[in-house]
N, C-alpha and C positions, 0 to 999 in steps of 0.2 A: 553553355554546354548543350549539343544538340540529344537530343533522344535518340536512344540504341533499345529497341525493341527487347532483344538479350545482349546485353552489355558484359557476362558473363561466359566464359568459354571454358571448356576442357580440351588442355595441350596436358599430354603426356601426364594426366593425373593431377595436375596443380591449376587452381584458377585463374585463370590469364584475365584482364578485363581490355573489352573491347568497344574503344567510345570516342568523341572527337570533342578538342576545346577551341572554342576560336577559329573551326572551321579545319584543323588539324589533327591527324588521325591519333591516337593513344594505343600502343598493343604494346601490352606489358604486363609476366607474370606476378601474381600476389607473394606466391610461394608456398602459398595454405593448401590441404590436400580438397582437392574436388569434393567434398558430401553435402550435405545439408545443414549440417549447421553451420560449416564456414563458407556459403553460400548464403545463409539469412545473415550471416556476423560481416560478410564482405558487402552485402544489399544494402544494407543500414549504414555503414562506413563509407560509401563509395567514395564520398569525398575527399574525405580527408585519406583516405588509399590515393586518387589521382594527385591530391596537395602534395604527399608524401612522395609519389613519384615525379613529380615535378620539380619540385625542391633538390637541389644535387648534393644537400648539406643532410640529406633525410637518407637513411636506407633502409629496403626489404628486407624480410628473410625472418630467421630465427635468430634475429637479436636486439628487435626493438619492441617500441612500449604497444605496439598493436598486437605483437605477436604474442607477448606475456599474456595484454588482456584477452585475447582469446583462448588464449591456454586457462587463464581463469574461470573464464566466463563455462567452460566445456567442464572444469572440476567440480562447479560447482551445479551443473545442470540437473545430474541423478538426483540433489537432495533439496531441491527447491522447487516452488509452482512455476508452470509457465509465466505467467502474470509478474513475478519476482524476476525470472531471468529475463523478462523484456526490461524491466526498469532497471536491471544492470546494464542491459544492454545501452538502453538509452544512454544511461548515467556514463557510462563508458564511454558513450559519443561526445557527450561534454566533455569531458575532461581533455579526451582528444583535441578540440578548439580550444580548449585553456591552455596546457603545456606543449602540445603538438605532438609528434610520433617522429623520435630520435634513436637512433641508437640507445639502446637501453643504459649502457657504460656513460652515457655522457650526461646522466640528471646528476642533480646537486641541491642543496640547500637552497641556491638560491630560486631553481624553480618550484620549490615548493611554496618559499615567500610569494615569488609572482604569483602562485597558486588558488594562496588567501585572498592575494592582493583581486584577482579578479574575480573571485567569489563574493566579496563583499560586491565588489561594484553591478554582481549580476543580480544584487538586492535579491536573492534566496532567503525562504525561513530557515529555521533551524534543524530543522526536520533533512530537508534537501543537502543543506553544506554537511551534518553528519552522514548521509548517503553516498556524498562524492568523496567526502575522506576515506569511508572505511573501504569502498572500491579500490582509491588511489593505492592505500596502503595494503590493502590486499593484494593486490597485480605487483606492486616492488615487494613485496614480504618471498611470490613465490620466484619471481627473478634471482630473489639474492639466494633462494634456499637451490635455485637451478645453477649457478655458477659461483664459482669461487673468487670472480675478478669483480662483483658487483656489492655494494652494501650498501642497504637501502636508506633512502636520504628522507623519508617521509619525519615526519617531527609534529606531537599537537601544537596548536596555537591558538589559545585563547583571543577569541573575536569578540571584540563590543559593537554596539550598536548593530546586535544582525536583528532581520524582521522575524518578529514573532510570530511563530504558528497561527493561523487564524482562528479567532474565538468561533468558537462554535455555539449557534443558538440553542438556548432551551428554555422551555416551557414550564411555567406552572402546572399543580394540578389540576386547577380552573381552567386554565388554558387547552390544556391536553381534553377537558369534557365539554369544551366548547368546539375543539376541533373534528370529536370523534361524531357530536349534534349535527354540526354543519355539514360532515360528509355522507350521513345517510340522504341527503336532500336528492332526489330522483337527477337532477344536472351531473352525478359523479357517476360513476361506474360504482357497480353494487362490490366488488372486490375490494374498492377504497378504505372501506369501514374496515373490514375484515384485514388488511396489511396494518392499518393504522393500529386497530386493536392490539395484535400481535408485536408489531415492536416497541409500543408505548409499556404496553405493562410485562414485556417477558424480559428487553434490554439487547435480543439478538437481533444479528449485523441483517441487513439488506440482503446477501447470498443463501446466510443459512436462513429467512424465512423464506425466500422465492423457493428454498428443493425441500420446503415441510409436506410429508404425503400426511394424510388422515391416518396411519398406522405408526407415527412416530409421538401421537397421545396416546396417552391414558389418563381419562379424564372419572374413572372410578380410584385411582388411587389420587389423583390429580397432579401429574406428572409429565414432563414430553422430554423425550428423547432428542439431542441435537447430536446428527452425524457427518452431514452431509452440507456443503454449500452449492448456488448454482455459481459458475462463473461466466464469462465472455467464451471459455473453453470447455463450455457442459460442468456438470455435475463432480464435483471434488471432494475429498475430504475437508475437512475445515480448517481455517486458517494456522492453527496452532493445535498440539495435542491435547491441551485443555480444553480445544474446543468444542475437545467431544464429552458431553455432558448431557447429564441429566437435571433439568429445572423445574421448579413448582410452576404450577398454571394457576396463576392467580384470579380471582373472581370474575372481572370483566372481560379473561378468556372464555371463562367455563360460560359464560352466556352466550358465547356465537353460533350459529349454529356452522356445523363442520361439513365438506363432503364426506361421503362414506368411505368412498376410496379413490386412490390414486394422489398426483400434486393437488395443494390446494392451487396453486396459482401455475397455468400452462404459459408457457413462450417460454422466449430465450431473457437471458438475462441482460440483453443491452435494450431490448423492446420493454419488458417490463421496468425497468430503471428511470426509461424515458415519458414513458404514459402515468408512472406513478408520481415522477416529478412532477412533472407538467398540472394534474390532477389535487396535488398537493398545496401547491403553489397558488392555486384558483382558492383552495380552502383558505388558506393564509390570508389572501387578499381580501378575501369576502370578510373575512374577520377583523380585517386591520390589525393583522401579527406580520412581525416582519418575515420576508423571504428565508428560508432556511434548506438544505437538502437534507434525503430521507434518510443521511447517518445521525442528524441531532436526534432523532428518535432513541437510541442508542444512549445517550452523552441526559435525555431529558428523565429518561430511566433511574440511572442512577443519582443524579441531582435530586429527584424528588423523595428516593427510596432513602438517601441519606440526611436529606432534611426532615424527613417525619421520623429521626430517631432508629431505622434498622438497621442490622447489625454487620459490616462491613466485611465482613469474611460472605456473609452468606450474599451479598451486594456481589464483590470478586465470585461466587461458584455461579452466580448466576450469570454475569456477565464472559464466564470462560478463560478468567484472567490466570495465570499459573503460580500469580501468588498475592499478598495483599498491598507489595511495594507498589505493580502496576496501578492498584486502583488507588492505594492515595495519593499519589499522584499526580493522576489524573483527575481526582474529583474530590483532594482535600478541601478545595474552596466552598464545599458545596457542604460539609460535615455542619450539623449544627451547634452551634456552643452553647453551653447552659452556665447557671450562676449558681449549681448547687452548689454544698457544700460538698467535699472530698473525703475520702477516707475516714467516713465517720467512724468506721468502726475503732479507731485508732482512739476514740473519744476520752475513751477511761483508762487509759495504758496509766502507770503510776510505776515508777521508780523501786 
């Protein structure tokens, strides 16, 4: 396909796309109204938009599976991050090369089978093939509730052998005071200590420590405020409404010393994600600890806090979680078991 500088046109209000395959011209409306979002939702699709018009078994308009998922993808924009509605989007573009873009009336059961069938084969974790179902199933949920001639064919199906999440590294708590030694060494950026400190012993994410200002301690009651995350899109709320919390500063915080005022940590959050990795990674190696990225921090938090015995509700409000199902979870393996005895008080019960 050659390159079309603007490939993208306005005729009479609706996005036309204008571009050549094979040395052959393409002009042909999408049907979508001209704005901005069905301009980034047609930018990201172009292809399978030109497949779809190419194919003479495929049609435009207001009654196939692209139009739904745009309709989707727009209901659901007010109530989610950018960052969320790009990995719809994305997610949205897979699905499009797995089942294609039909007339919305013509799925069935059995594309949903070939569905699985090539999810499996795209070896996805677990994580990703529930991401593309609940999309799928959400774009035919709003189809069937928009016409009376459609009923949605989506169905679960229990998958075996799909790839597992990837384990995520974590550290001892030797480990973690050997890492925090190694990076005051003058070869790191003086910042390094100071990010490390903070996610090691507080458990928060990457974002919300890069938008911590010096006025979100209080380090006389010993306390900090999390409100705020940095993202690739500035400065956010945080992930979840739980995630706006209030957490204890633990000892080897109250030792840092702090700015007075403003971010502790300036830049954007793709430059500081990259110099911290990079910077990280140099510590790990000088250590001989394997490679890991700056979310085990996070994962090495609560591992350790729940193997020395503390109390797993206060583990979940420190980590932001909205309840304590998320955090065992995620980090039952990590609970310590003991061989006491149980319910001693029960000792002397007598009949």
């Amino acid at each position: 396909m050659s390159k079309i500088q603007k490939p993208l046109v306005n005729r009479g209000g609706k996005i036309h796309i204008h571009t050549s395959v094979n040395g052959n011209r393409l002009r042909f409306s999408t049907f979508l109204p001209f704005n901005a979002e069905n301009i980034e939702f047609v930018s990201t699709n172009l292809e399978a938009f030109i497949d779809n018009y190419l194919n003479p078994n495929i049609s435009n308009g207001n009654n196939d599976f692209l139009y739904y998922g745009n309709k989707f993808l727009q209901t659901q924009k007010p109530f989610i991050k950018k960052n969320t509605f790009l990995q719809y989007q994305s997610t949205l573009k897979g699905i499009v090369k797995i089942i294609g873009n039909k007339p919305i009336k013509s799925y069935h059961k059995d594309h949903i089978e070939l569905f699985y069938t090539k999810l499996l084969q795209k070896n996805l974790c677990s994580a990703t093939i529930s991401l593309y179902c609940m999309v799928l199933n959400a774009i035919f949920t709003l189809a069937e509730q928009s016409r009376s001639d459609f009923r949605n064919p989506f169905f679960n199906k229990k998958l075996r052998n799909i790839k597992p999440s990837k384990e995520r590294t974590v550290f001892s708590l030797e480990e973690v005071f050997a890492i925090l030694k190694e990076s005051k060494r003058p070869m790191y950026p003086a910042s390094l200590r100071l990010y490390l400190t903070l996610a090691f012993f507080s458990g928060a994410r990457c974002g919300e420590i890069f938008a911590l200002e010096s006025g979100d301690f209080d380090l006389e009651n010993k306390t900090l405020k999390i409100t705020k995350t940095l993202s690739v899109n500035g400065i956010q709320s945080p992930k979840t409404k739980t995630s706006n919390r209030v957490i204890d500063v633990l000892p080897p915080i109250l030792n840092l010393e702090l700015k007075t005022q403003g971010r502790l940590f300036k830049g954007k959050y793709a430059k500081l994600i990259h110099n911290f990795r990079q910077s990280f990674n140099k510590v790990l190696k000088a250590l001989n600890l394997p490679n890991a990225d700056l979310y085990c921090t996070r994962h090495t938090f609560a591992s350790i806090m729940l193997q020395k015995g503390e109390e797993p509700m206060w583990i979940s409000q420190m980590l932001g979680h909205s309840n304590l199902n998320i955090t065992y979870k995620v980090y039952a393996k990590f609970i310590k078991s003991s061989n006491k005895e149980r319910a001693t008080f029960l000792n002397d019960y007598k009949e």
